[in-house]
GUSE-43738 format. One line per 4 residues: number of its first residue (from 1); for each residue y, z, x of N, C-alpha, C. Coordinates in pm, whole numbers, plus 50000, padded with zeros to 5 digits. Layout:
NUM) Y/Z/X/Y/Z/X/Y/Z/X ~ ...
This chain:
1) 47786/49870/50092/47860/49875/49968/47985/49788/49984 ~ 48009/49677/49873/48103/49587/49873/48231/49702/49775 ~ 48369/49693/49830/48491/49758/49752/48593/49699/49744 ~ 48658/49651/49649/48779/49589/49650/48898/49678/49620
5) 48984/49733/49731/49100/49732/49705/49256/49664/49694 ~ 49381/49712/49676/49497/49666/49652/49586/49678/49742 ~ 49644/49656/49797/49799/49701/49840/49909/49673/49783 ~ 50006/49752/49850/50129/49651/49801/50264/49705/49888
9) 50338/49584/49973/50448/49646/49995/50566/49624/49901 ~ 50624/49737/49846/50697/49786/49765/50874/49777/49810 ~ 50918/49700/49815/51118/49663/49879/51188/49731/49729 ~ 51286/49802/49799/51404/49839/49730/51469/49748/49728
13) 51647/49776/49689/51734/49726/49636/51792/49688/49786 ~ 51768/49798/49902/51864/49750/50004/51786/49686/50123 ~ 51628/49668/50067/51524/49602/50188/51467/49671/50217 ~ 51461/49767/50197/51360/49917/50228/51244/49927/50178
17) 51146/49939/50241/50970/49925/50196/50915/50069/50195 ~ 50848/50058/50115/50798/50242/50023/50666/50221/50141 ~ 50691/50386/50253/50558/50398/50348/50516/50552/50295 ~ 50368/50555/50313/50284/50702/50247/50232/50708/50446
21) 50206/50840/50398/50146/50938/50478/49994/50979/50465 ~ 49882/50955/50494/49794/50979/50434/49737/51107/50501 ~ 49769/51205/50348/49724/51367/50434/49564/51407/50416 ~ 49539/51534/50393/49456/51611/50486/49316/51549/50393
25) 49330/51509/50263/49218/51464/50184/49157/51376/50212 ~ 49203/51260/50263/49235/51151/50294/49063/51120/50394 ~ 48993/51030/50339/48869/50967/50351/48883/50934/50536 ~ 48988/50892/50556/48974/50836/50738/49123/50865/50740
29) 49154/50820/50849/49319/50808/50932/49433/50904/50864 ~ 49364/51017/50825/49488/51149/50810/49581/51107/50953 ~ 49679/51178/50852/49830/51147/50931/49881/50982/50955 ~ 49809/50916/50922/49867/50793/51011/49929/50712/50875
33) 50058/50681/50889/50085/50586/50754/50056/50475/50727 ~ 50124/50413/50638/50063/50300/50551/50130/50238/50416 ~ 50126/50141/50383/50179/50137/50285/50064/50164/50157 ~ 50115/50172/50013/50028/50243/49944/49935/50157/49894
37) 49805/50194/49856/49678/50141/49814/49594/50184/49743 ~ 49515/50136/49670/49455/50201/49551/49289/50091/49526 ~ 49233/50181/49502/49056/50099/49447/49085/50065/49318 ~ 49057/49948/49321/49051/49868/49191/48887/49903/49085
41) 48945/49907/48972/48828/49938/48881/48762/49826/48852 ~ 48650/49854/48826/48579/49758/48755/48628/49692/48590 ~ 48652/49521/48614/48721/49478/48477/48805/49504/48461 ~ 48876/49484/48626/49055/49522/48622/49067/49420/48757
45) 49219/49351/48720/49240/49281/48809/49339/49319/48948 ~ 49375/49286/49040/49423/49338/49139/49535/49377/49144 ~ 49610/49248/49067/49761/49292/49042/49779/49413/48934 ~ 49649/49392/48819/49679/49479/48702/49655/49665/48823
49) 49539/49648/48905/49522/49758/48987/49640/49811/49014 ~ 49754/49736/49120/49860/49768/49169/49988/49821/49023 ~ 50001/49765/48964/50110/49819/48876/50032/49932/48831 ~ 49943/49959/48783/49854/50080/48694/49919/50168/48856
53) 49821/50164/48901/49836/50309/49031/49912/50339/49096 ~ 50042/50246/49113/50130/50284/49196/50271/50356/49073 ~ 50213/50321/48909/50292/50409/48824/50229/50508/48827 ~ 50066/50541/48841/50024/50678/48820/50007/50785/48923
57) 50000/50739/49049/50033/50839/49198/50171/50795/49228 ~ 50263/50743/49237/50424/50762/49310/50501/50762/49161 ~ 50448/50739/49005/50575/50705/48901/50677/50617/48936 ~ 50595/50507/48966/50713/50369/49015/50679/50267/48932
61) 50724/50233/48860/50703/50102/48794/50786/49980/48872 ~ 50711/49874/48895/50706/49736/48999/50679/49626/48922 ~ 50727/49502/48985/50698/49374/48999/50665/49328/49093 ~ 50529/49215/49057/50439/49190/49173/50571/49047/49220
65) 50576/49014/49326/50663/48891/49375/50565/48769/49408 ~ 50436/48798/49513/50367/48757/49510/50228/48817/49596 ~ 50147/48714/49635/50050/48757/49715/50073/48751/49874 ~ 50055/48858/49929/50034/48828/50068/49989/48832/50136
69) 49862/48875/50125/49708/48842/50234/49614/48948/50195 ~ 49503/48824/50223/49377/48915/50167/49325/48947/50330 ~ 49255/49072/50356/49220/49182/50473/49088/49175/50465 ~ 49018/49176/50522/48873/49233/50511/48848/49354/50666
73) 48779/49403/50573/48739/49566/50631/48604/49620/50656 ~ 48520/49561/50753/48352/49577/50783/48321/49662/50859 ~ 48315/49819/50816/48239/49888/50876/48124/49958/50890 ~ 48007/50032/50922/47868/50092/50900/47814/50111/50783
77) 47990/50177/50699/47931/50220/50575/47954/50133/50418 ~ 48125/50058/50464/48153/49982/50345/48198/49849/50408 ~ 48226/49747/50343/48284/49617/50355/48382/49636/50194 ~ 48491/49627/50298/48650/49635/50213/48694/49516/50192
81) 48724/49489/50078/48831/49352/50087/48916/49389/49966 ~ 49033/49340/50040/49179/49393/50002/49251/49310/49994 ~ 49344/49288/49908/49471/49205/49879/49540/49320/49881 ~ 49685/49250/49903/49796/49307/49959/49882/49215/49886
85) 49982/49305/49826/50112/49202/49740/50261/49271/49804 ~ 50302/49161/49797/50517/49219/49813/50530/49197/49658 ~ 50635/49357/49677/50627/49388/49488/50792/49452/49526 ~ 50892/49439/49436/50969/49507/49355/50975/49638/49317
89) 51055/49710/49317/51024/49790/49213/51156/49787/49106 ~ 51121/49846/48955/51214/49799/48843/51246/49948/48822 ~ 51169/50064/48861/51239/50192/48825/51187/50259/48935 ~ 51258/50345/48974/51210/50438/49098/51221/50560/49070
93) 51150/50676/49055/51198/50837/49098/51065/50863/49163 ~ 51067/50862/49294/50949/50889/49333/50896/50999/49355 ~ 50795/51012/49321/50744/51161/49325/50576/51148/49372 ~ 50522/51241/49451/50380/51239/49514/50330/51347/49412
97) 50216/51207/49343/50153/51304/49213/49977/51349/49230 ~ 49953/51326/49408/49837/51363/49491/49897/51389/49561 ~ 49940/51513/49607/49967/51583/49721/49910/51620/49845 ~ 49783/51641/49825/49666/51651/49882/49596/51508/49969
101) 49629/51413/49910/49576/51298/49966/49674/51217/50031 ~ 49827/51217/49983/49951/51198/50073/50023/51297/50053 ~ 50070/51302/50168/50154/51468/50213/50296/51383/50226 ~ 50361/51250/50256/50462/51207/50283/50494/51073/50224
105) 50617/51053/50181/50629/50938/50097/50768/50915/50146 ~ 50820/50775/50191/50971/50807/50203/50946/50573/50200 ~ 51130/50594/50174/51175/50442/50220/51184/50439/50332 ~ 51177/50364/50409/51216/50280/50543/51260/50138/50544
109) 51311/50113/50648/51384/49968/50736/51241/49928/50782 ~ 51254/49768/50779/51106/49749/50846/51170/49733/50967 ~ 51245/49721/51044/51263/49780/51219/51204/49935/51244 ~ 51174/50027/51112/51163/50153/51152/51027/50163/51126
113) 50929/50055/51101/50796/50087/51109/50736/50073/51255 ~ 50805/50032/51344/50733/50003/51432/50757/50177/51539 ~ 50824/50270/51463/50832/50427/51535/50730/50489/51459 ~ 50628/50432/51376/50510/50478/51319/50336/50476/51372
117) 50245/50558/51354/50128/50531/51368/50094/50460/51242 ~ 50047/50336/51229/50007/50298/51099/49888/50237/51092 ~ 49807/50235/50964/49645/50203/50957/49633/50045/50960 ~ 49530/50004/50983/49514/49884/51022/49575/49804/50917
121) 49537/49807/50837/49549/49685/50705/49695/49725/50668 ~ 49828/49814/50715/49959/49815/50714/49971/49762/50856 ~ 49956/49749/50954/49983/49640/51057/49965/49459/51010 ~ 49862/49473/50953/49774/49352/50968/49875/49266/50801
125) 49949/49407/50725/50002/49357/50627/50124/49303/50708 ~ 50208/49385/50766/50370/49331/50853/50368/49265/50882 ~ 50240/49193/51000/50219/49087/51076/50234/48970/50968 ~ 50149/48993/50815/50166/48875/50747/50305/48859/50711
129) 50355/48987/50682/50450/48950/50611/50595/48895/50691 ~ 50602/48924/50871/50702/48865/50889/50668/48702/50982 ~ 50528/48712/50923/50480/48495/50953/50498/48448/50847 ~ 50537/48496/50696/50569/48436/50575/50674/48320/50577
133) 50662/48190/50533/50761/48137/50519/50803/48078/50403 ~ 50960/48142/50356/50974/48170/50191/51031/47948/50166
């Protein structure tokens, strides 16, 4: 089964990137964080994916900045391919509106991701994002 998902790392006002927790519901890597991600629908585009879901599980409304790497994900059962965007956000009150599927939501320093367990495709996103050259 082919799946396309989204990412997105999400910067505040003071450089701070929005990391989830992925709890006990959570399809693989409970406990280990990540930045947030969402399955794109069918006859929906990636970026449109990312603003839709990251207003309807955290109530954050964002701006995409741009693209920052597409991931691919091949295992037994699915082949993932994922884009990943650095996004803005334009309003914040964050709130976890799946509780069940993330148990933890907070800002961080990206010096403070590296005191994290994090899922592949949030490594594989940092790595892109600090070889970016603006």
């Amino acid at each position: 089964m082919i799946c396309v998902w989204t990412w997105a790392m999400v910067f505040n006002s003071e450089g701070k990137v929005l990391l989830t927790q992925r709890g006990h519901k959570a399809r693989d890597d409970q406990g280990m964080r990540e930045f947030p991600w969402w399955a794109v629908e069918f006859w929906e585009n990636t970026k449109q994916a990312t603003i839709r879901e990251i207003k309807e599980e955290c109530n954050i409304d964002i701006t995409i900045v741009r693209l920052l790497e597409v991931y691919e994900n091949i295992n037994t059962i699915q082949h993932r391919v994922c884009t990943s965007y650095i996004a803005t956000y334009m309003w914040w009150e964050l709130k976890r509106m799946e509780p069940e599927k993330c148990t933890a939501v907070k800002r961080v320093s990206l010096d403070e991701l590296n005191n994290y367990e994090l899922t592949n495709v949030t490594k594989s996103n940092y790595k892109a994002y600090r070889n970016l050259k603006y």
